[in-house]
N, CA, C and O of each residue as an XYZ file, in Angstrom:
332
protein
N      22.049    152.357    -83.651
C      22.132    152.862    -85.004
C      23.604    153.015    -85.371
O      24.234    153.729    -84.590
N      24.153    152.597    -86.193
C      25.367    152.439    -87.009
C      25.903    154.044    -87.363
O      25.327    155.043    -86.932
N      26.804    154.066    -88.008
C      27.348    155.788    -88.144
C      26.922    155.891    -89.429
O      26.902    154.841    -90.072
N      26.649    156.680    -89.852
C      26.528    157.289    -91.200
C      27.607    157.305    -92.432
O      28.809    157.571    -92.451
N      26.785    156.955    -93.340
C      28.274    156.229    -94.517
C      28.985    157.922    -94.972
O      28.580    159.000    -94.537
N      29.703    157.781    -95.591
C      30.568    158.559    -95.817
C      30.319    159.235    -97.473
O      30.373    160.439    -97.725
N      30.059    158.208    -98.419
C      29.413    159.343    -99.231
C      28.793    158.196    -99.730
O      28.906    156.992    -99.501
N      27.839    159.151   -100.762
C      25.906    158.382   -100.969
C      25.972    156.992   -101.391
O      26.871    156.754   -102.198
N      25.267    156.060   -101.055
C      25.537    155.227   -101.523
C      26.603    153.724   -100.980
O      26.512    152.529   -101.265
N      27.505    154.444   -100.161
C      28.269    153.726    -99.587
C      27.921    152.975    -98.227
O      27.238    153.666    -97.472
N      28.143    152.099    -97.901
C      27.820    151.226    -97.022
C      28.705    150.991    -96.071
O      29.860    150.736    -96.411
N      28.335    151.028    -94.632
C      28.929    151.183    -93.461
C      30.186    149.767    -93.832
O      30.204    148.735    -94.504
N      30.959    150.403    -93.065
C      32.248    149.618    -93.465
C      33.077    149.732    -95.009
O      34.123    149.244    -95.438
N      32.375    150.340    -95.392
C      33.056    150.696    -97.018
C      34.338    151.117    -96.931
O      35.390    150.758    -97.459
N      33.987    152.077    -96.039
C      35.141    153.082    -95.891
C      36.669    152.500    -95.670
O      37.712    152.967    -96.127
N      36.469    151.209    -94.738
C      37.560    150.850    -94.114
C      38.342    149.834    -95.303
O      39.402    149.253    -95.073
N      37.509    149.742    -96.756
C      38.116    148.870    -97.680
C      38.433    149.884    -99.062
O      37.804    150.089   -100.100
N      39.059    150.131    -98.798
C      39.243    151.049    -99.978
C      39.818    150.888   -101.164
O      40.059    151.822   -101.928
N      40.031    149.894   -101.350
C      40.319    148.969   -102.442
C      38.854    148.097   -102.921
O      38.845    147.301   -103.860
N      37.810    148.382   -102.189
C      37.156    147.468   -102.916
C      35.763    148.790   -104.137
O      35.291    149.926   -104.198
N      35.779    147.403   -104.825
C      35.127    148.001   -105.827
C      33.951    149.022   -105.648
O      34.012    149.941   -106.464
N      32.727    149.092   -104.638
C      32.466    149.723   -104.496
C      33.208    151.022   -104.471
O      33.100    151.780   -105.435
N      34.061    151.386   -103.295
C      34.403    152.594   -103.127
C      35.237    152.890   -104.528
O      35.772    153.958   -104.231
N      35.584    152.647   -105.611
C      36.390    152.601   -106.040
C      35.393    153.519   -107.422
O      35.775    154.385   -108.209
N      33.926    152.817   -107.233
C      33.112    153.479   -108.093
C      32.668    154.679   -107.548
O      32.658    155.648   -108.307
N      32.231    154.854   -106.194
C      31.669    155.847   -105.656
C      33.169    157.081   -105.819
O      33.047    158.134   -106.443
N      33.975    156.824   -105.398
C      34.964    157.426   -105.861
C      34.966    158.541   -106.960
O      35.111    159.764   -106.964
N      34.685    157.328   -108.117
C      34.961    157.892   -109.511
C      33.433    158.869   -109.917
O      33.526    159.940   -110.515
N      32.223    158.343   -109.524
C      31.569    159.072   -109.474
C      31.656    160.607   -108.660
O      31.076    161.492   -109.288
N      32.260    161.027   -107.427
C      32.428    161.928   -106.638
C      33.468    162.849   -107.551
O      33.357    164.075   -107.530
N      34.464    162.207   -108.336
C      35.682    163.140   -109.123
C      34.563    163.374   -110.213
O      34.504    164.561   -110.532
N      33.931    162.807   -110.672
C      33.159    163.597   -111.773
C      32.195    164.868   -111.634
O      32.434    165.874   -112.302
N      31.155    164.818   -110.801
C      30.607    165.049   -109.878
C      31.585    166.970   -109.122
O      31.142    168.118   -109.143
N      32.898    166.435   -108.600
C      34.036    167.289   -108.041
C      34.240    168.147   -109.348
O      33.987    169.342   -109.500
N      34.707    167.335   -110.164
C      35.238    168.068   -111.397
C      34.668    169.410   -111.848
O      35.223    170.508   -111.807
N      33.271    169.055   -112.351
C      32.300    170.541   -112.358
C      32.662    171.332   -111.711
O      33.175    172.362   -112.149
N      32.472    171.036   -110.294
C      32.892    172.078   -109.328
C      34.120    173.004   -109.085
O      34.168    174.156   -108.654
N      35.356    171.923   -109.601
C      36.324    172.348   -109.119
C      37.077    173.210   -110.979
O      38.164    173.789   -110.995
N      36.152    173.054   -112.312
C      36.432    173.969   -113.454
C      35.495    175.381   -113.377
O      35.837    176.554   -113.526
N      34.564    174.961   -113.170
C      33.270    176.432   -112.575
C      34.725    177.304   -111.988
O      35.289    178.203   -112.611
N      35.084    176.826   -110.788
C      35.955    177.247   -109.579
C      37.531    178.031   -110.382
O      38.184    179.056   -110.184
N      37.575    177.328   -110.953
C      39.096    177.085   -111.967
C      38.865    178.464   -113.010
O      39.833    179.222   -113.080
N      37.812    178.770   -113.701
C      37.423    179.927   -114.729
C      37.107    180.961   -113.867
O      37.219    182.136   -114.218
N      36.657    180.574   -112.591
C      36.486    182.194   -111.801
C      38.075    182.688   -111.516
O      38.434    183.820   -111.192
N      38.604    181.941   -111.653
C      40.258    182.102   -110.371
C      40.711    182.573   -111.743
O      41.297    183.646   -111.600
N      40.664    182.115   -113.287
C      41.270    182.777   -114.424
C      41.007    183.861   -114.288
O      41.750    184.827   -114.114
N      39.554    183.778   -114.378
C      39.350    185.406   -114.609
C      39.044    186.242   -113.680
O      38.151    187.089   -113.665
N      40.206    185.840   -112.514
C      40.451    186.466   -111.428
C      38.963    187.127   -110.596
O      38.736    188.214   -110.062
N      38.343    186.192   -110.749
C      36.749    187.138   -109.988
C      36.918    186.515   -109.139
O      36.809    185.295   -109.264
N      37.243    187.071   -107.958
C      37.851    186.425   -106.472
C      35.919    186.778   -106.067
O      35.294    185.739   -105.852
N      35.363    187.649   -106.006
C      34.217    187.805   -105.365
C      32.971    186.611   -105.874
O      32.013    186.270   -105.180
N      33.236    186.203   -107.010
C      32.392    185.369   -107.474
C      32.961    184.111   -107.076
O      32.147    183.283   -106.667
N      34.112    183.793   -107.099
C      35.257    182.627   -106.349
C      34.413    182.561   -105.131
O      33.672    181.604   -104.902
N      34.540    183.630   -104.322
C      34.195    183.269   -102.753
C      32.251    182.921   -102.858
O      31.646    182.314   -101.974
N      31.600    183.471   -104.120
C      30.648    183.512   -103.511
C      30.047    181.737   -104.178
O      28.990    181.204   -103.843
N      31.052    181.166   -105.123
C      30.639    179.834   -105.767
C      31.166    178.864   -104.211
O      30.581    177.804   -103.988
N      32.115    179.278   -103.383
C      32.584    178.367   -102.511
C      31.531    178.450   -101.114
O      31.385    177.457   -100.401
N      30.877    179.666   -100.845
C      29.877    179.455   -100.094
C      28.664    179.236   -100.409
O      27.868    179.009    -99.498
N      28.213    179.250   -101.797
C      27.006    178.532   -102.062
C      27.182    176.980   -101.939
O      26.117    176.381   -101.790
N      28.527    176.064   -101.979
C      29.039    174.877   -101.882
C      28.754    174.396   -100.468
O      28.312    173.278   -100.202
N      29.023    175.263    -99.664
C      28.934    175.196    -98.203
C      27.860    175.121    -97.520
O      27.636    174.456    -96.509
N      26.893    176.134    -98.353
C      25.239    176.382    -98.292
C      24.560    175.256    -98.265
O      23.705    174.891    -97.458
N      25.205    174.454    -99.666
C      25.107    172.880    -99.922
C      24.565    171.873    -99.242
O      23.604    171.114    -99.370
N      25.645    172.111    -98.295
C      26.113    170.955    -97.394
C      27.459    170.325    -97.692
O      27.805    169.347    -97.029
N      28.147    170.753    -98.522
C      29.403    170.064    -99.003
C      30.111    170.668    -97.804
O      30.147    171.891    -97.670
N      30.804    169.658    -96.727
C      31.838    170.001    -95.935
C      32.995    171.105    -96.673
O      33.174    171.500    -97.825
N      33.648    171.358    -95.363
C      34.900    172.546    -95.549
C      35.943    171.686    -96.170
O      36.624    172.027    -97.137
N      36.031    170.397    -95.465
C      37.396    169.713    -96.017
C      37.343    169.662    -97.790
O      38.176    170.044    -98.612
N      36.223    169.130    -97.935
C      35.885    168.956    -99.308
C      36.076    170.044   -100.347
O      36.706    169.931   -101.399
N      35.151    171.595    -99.694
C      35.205    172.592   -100.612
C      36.481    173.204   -100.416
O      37.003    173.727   -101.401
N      37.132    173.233    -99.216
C      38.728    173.165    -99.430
C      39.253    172.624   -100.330
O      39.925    173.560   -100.764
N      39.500    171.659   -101.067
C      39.944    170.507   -101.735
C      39.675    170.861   -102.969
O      40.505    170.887   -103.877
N      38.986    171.031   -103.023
C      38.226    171.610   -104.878
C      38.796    172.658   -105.055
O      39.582    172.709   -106.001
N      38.531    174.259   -103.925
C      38.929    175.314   -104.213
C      40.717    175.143   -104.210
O      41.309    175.305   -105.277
N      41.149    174.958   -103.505
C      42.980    174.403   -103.912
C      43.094    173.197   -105.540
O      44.144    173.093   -106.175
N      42.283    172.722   -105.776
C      42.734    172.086   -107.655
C      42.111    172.983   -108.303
O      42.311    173.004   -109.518
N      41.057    174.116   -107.639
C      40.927    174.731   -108.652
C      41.602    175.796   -109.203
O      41.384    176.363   -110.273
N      42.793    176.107   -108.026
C      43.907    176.946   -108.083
C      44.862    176.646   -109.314
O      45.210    177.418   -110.208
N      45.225    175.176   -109.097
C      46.220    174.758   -110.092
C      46.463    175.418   -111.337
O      45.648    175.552   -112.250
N      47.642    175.818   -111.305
C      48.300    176.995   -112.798
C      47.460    178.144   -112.970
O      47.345    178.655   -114.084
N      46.720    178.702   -111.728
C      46.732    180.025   -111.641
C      47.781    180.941   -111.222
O      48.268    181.026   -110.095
N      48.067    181.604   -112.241
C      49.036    182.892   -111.582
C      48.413    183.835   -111.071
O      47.527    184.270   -111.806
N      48.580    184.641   -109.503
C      47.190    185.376   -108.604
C      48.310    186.740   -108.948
O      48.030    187.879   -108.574
């Protein structure tokens, strides 16, 4: 059995072309997709609700969305917050 693709849709060996069109869509679908996540994320951090912050990043986790990932979101969702 082959390894498991990397995100939905993608096809073993995708990964290693990253220039090709596939990944390039799956991509753009995942930033859209991210985006939600990471403005939800972005209006808690405005309005400084750190408890609702932590509790939108472990329902993410709850998910199944890896750490690297909800790492990743929760840091752009920082961007031009003053804490």
């Amino acid at each position: 059995m082959g390894r498991k693709a990397r995100y939905p849709g993608q096809l073993e060996g995708d990964e290693n072309r990253a220039d090709s069109e596939v990944m390039m869509e799956i991509m753009a679908d995942n930033s859209v997709v991210e985006g939600a996540f990471v403005r939800d994320l972005h209006s808690l951090a405005v309005d400084k609700d750190w408890v609702g912050f932590e509790a939108y990043v472990k329902k993410l986790r709850d998910e199944g969305h890896s750490a690297t990932r909800v790492n990743s979101m929760a840091t752009r969702a920082m961007a031009f917050v003053r804490v």
